[in-house]
C-alpha positions as CSV (number, residue, x, y, z in Angstrom):
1,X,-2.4,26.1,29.5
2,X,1.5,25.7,30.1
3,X,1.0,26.8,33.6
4,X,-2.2,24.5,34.6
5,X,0.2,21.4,33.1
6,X,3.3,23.0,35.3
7,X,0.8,22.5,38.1
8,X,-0.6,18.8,37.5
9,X,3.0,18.3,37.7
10,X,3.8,20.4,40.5
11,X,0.9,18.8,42.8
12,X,1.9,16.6,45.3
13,X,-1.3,15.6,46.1
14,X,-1.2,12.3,44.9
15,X,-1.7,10.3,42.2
16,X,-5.3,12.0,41.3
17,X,-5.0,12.0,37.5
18,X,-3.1,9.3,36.4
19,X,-6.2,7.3,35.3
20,X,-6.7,10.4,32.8
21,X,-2.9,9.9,31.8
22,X,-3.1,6.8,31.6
23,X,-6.3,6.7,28.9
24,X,-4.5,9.9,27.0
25,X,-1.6,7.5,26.5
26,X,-3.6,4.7,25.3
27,X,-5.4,6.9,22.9
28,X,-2.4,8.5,21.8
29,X,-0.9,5.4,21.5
30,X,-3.0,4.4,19.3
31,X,-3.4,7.2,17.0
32,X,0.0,6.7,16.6
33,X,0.3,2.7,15.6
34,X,-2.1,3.9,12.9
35,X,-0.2,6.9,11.4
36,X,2.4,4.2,11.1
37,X,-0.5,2.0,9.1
38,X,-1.1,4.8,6.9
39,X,2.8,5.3,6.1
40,X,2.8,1.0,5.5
41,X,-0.4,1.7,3.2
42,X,1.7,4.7,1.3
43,X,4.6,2.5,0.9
44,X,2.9,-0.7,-0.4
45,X,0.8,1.3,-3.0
46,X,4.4,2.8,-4.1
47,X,5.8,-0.3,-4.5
48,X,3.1,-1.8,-6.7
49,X,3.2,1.1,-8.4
50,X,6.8,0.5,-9.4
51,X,6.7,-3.1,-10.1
52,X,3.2,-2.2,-12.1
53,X,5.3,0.2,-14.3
54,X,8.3,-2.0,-14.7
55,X,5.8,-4.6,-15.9
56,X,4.2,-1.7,-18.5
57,X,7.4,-1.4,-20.1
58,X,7.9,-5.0,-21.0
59,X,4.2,-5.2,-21.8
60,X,4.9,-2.7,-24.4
61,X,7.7,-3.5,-25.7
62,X,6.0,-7.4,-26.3
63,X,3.0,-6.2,-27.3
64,X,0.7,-7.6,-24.9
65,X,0.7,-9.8,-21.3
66,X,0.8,-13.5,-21.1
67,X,2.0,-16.0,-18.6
68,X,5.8,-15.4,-19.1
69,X,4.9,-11.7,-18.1
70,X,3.1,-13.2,-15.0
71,X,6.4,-14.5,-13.9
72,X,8.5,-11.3,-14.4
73,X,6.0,-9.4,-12.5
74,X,6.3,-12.1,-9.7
75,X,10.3,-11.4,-9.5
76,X,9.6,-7.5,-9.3
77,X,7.0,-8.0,-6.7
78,X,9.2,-10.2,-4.6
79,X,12.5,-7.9,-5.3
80,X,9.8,-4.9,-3.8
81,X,9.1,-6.7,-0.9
82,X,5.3,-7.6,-2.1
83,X,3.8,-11.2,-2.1
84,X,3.3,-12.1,-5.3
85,X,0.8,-14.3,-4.7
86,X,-1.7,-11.7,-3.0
87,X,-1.4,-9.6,-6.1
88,X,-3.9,-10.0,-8.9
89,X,-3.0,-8.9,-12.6
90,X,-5.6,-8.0,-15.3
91,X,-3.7,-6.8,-18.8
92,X,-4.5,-6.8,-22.7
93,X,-3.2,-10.1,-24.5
94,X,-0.8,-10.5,-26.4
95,X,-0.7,-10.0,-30.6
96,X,-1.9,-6.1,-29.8
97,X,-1.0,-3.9,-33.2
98,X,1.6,-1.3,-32.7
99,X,0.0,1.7,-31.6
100,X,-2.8,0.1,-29.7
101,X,-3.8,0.6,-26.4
102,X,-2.0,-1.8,-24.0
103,X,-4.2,-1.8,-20.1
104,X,-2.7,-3.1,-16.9
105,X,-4.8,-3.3,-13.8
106,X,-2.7,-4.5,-10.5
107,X,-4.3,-5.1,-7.4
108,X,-4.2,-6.2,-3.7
109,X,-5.3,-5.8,-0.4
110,X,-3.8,-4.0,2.4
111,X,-4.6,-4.7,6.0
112,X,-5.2,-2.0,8.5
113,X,-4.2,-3.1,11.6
114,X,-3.7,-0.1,13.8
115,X,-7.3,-0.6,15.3
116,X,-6.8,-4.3,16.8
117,X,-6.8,-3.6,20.2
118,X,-10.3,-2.1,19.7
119,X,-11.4,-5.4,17.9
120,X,-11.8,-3.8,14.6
121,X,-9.7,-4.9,11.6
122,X,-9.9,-2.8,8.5
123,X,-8.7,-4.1,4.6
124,X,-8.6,-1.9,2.3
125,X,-7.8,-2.3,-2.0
126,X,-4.8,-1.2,-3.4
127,X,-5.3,-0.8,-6.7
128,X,-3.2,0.5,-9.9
129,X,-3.9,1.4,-13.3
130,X,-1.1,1.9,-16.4
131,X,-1.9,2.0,-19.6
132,X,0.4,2.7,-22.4
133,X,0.5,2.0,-26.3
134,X,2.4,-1.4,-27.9
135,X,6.0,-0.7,-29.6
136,X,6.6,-3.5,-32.3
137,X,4.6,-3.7,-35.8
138,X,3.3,-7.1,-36.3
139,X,3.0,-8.1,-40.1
């Protein structure tokens, strides 16, 4: 294999295969832009997961999610680099006995873009799931 690339390159024939180049570099190209999409993908689901866990603890330690909560989370997202806006939050209420079961369910869309010169456009859910028990006895 080494040797018939040696002599594509060695030819002096002309410019015979540079249409095949050409199209390898396109595809490759484009495999490429979308490994880098997959990476984005990794690192947005990584950073909801953070601010998703940072908003656990408070949960917890309040016993429940209300609107206050909503506007903590919206600082984490934004000092993650996510839109806060895009992001929807589903949680248990507030006034949750200690030892309950506290939910969180954080989601938001990702948008695959790698495929655009094709004239395809791909979104995808991002979606994460804590769930941990309230800290403070309510009497």
């Amino acid at each position: 294999m080494l040797r018939r690339m040696r002599s594509v390159l060695s030819n002096n024939r002309g410019e015979g295969h540079a249409i095949a180049i050409l199209f390898f570099l396109l595809i490759a190209s484009i495999m490429l832009y979308c490994a880098v999409d997959v990476y984005g993908y990794m690192t947005q689901k990584q950073k909801l997961t953070i601010a998703a866990n940072e908003l656990m603890e408070i949960i917890k330690s309040e016993n429940g999610y209300d609107a206050t909560n909503r506007s903590q989370f919206d600082y984490l997202a934004l000092s993650q680099g996510l839109n806060p806006a895009a992001i929807s939050v589903e949680a248990t209420p507030k006034l949750v006995q200690r030892g309950a079961t506290i939910e969180l369910n954080v989601s938001m869309n990702y948008r695959f873009i790698g495929l655009k010169p094709l004239g395809q456009e791909i979104t995808i859910p991002i979606k994460v799931h804590t769930s941990g028990l309230a800290h403070t006895y309510l009497r």
